[in-house]
KEKOLLO-204995 format. One line per 3 residues: number of its first residue (from 1); for each residue x, y, z of N, C-alpha, C. Coordinates in nm, 3 decimals. Layout:
// residues N
NUM) X Y Z X Y Z X Y Z ~ ...
// end
This chain:
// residues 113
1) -1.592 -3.636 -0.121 -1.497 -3.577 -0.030 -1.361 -3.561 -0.097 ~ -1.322 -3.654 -0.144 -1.205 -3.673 -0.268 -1.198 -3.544 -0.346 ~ -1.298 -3.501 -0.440 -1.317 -3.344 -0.521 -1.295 -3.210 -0.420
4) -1.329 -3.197 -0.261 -1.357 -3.079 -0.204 -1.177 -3.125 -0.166 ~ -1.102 -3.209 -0.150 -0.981 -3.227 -0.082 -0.915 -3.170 -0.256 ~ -0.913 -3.224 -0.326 -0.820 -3.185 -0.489 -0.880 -3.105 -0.490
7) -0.953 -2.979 -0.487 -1.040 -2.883 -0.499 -0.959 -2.744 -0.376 ~ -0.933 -2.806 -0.249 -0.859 -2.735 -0.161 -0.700 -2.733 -0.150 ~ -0.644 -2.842 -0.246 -0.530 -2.863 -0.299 -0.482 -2.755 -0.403
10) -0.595 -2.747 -0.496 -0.542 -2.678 -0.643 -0.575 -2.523 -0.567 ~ -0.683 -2.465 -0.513 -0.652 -2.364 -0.470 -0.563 -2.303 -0.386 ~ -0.429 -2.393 -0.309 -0.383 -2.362 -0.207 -0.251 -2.341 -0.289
13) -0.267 -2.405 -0.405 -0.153 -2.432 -0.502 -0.135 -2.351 -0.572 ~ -0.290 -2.232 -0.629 -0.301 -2.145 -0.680 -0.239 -2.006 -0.640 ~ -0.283 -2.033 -0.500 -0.261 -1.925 -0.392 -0.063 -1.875 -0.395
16) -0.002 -2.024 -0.350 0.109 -2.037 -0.342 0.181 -1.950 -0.484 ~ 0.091 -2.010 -0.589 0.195 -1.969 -0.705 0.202 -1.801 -0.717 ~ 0.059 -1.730 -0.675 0.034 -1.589 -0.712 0.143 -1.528 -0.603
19) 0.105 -1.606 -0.471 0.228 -1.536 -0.399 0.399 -1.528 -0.473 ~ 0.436 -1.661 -0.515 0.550 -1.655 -0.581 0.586 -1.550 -0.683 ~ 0.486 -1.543 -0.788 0.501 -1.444 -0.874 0.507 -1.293 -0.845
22) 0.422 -1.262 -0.710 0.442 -1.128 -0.659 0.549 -1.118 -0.587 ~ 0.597 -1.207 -0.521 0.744 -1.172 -0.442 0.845 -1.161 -0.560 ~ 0.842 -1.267 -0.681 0.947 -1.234 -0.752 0.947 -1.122 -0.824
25) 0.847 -1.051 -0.876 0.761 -0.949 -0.940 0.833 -0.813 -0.863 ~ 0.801 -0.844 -0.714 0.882 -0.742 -0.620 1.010 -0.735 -0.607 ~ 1.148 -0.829 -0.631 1.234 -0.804 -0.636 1.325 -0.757 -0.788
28) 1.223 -0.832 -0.869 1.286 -0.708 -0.990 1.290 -0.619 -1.011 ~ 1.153 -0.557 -0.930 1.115 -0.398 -0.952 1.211 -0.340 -0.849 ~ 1.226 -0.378 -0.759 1.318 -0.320 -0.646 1.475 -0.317 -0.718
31) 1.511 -0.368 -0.772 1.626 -0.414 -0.851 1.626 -0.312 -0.972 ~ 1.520 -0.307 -1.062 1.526 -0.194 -1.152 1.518 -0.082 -1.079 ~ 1.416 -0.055 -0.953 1.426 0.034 -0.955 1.571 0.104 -0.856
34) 1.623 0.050 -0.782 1.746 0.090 -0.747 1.879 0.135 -0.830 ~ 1.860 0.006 -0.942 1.953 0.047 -1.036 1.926 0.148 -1.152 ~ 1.843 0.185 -1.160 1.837 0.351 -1.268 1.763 0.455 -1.177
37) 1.798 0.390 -1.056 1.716 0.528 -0.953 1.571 0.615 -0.960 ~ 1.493 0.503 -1.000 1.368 0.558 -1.029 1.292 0.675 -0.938 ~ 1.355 0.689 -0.785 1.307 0.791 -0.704 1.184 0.695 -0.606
40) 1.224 0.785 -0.513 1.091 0.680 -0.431 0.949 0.697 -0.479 ~ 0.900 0.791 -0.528 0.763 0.807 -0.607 0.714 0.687 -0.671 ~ 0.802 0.656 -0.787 0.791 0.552 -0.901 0.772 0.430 -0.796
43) 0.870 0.444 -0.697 0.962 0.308 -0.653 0.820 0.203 -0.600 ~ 0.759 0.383 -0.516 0.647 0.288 -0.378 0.503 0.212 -0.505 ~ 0.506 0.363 -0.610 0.368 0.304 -0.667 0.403 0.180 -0.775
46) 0.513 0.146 -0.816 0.546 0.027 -0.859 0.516 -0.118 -0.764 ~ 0.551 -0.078 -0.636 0.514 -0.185 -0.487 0.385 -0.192 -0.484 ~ 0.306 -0.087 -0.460 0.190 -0.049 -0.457 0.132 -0.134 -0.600
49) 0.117 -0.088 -0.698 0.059 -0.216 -0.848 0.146 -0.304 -0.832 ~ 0.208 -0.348 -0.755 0.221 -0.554 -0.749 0.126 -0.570 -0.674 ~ 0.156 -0.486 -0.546 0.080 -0.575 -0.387 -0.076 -0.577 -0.470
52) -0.156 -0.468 -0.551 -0.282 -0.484 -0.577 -0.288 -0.566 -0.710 ~ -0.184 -0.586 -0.753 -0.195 -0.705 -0.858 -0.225 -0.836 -0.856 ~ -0.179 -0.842 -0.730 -0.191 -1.022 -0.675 -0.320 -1.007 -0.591
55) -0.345 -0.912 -0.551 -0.484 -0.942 -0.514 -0.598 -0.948 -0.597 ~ -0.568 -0.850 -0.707 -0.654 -0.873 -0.830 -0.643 -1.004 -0.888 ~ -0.557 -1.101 -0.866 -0.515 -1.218 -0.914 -0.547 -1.317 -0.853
58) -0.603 -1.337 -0.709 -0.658 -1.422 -0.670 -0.793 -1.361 -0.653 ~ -0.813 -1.215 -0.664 -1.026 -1.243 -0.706 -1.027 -1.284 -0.834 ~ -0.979 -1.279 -0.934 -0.968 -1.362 -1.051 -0.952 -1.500 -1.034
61) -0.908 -1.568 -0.969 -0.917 -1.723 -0.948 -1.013 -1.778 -0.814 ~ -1.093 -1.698 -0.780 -1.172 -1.713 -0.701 -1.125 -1.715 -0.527 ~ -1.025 -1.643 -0.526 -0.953 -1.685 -0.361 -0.988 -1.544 -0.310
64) -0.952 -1.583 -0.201 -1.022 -1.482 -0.083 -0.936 -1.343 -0.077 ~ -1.002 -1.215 -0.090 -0.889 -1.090 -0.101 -0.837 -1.159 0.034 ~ -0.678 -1.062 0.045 -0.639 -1.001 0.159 -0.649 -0.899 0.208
67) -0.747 -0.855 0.274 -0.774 -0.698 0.329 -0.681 -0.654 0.316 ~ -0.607 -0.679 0.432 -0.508 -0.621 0.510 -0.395 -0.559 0.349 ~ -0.343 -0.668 0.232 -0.254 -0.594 0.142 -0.369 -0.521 0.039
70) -0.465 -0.532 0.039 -0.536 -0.458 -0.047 -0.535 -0.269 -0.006 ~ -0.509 -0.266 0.134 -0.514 -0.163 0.217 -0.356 -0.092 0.213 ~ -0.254 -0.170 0.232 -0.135 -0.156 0.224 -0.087 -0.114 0.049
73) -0.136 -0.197 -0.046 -0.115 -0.173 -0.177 -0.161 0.006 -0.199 ~ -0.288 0.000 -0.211 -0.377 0.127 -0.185 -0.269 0.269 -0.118 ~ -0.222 0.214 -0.024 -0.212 0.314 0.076 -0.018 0.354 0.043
76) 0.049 0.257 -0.008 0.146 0.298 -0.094 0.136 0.353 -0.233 ~ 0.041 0.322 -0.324 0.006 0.350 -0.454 -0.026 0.551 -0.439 ~ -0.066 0.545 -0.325 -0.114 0.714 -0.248 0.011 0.776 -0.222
79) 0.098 0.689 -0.103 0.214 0.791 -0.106 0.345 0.799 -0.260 ~ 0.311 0.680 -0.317 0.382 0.717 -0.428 0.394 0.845 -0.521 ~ 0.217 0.813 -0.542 0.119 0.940 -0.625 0.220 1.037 -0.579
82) 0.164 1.107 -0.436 0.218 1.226 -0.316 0.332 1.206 -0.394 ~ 0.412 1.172 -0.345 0.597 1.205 -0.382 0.637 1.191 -0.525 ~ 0.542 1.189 -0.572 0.585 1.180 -0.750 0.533 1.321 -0.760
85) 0.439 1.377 -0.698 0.380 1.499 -0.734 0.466 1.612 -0.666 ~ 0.588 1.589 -0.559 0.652 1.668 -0.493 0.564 1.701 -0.401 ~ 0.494 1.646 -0.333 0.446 1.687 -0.212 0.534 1.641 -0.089
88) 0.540 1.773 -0.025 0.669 1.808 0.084 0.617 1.664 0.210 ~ 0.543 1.654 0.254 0.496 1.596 0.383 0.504 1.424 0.331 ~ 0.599 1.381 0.394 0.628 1.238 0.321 0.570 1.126 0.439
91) 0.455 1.088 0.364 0.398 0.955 0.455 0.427 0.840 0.456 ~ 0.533 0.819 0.366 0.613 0.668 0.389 0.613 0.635 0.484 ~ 0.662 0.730 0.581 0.706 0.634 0.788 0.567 0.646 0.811
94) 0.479 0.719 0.774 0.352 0.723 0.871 0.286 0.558 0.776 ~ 0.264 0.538 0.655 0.184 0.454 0.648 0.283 0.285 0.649 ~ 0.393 0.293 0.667 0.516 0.188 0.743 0.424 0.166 0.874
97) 0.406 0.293 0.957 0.363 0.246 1.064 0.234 0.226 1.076 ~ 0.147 0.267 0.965 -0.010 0.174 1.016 -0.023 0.105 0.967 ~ 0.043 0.036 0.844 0.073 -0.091 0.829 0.087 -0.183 0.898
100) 0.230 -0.162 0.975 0.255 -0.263 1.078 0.198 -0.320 1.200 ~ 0.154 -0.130 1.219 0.021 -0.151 1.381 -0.122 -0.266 1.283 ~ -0.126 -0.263 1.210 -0.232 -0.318 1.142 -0.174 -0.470 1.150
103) -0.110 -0.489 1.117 -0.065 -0.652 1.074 -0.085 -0.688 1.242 ~ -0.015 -0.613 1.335 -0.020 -0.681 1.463 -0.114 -0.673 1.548 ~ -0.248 -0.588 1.524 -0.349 -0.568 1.534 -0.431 -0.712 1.512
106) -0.418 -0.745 1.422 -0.469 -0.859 1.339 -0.449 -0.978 1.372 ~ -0.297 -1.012 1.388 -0.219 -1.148 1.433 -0.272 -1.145 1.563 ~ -0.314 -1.024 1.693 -0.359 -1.039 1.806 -0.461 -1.061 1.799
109) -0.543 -1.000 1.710 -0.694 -1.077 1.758 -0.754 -1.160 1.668 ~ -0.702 -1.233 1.601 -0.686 -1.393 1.524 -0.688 -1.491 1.679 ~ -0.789 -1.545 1.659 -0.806 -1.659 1.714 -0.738 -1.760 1.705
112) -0.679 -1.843 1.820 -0.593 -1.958 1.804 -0.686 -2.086 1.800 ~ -0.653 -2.160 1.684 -0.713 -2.294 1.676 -0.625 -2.434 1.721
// end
């Protein structure tokens, strides 16, 4: 029982750290990219390869995807593409908002323990 408890320790520890590295990961890029004005194109698909970086980073250490940012990563990495290519119809607010309907979608029908 001792091994499955240090066993649910080091993965939670693992977890913790990948998150750390992607939040900090995200504010440099936000930081570079504000300061030489990379354009929102660059900006989203730079957001977009973190958010799917860290998920690639915990199926590499054996932890559980997160749908939900694997979907969000994806789905910015798309509107980046779009607006790097000059495509007129900008889905930033549209996928802001199925993002969010998604997250609260989720938090509602999560079961309380």
């Amino acid at each position: 029982m001792n091994s499955e408890t240090d066993n649910a320790k080091q993965r939670l520890a693992t977890a913790q750290r990948i998150d750390s590295v992607g939040w900090g990961l995200f504010f440099v890029w936000v930081g570079i990219a504000l300061l030489f004005d990379v354009g929102w194109g660059l900006g989203l698909i730079g957001v977009g390869l973190i958010i799917l970086g860290g998920q690639a980073a915990r199926w590499h250490f054996g932890l559980v995807l997160e749908g939900f940012w694997v979907v969000v990563g994806a789905l910015l990495m798309l509107a980046g593409v779009l607006e790097f290519m000059g495509v007129e119809a900008s889905l930033v607010p549209v996928i802001l908002i199925i993002a969010g309907l998604a997250l609260l979608l989720s938090a509602l029908a999560r079961k309380s323990t």
